[in-house]
N, C-alpha and C positions, 0 to 999 in steps of 0.2 A: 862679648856682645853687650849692650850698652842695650838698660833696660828703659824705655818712654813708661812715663805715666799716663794714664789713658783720663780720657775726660771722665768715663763711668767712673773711676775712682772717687771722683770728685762728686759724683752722682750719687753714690750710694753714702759720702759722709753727710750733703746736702740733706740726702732723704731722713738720713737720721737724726738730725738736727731737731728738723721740722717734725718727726714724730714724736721725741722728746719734749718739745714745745706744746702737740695737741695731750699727750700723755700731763704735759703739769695743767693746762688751761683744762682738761678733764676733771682731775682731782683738784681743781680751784674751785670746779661748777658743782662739785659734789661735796664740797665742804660747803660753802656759801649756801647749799640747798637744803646739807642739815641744818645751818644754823640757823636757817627762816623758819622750818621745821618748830625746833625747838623754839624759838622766840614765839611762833604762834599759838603753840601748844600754851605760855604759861598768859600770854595777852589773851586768849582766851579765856582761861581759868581765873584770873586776876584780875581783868577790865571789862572784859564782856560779859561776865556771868554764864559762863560756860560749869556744866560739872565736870567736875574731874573725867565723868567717864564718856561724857560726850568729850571731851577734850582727844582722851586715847581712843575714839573712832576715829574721828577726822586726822589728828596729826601723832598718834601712836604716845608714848610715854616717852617720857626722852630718860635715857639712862645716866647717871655719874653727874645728873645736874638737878640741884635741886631751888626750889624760889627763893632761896634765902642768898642765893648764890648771883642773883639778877637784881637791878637799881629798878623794877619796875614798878610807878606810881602814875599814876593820870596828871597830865600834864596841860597847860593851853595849849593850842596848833601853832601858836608862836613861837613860844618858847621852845618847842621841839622841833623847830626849822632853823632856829636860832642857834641851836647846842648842836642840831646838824652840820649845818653851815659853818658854824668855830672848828667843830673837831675835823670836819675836810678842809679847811682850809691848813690847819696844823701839819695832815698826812700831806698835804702836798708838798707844803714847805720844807716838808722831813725828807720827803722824796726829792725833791730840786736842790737837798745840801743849802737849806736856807729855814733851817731848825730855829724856831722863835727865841 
């Protein structure tokens, strides 16, 4: 007897595709969430006048990183729209196989 493949088959690879998919896009929003974390922890501590320990109320201590480890210097709102805009426009290029 001559076995059909049923559509569910196709249903449950479907489903798992797409869970795998919300599964990376989870741990994309949980990465990206430490690392705002940590970037405000030390823009706090470093631009705003934040102390260290108002710093670890609001955004905790960040562990295995420390300021020597970050480019962070005050900057004009120019220049740092400027060096935003250069470095996305490079990933994209990276991304579209049209690497500068």
């Amino acid at each position: 007897m001559a076995t059909r493949r049923s559509s569910s088959g196709w249903r449950r690879r479907s489903t798992c595709v797409s869970a795998c998919r919300r599964i990376r896009r989870a741990s994309l929003k949980a990465l990206i969430k430490k690392a705002d974390t940590i970037a405000a922890f030390f823009e706090a501590t470093e631009l705003a006048g934040f102390s260290v320990a108002e710093a670890q109320k609001f955004f905790g201590q960040p562990r295995g990183i420390t300021r020597d480890m970050l480019p962070i210097q005050p900057m004009p709102a120019l220049m740092a729209q400027q060096l935003f805009l250069d470095r996305f426009h490079q990933i994209e290029a990276e991304r579209a196989g049209k690497a500068p």
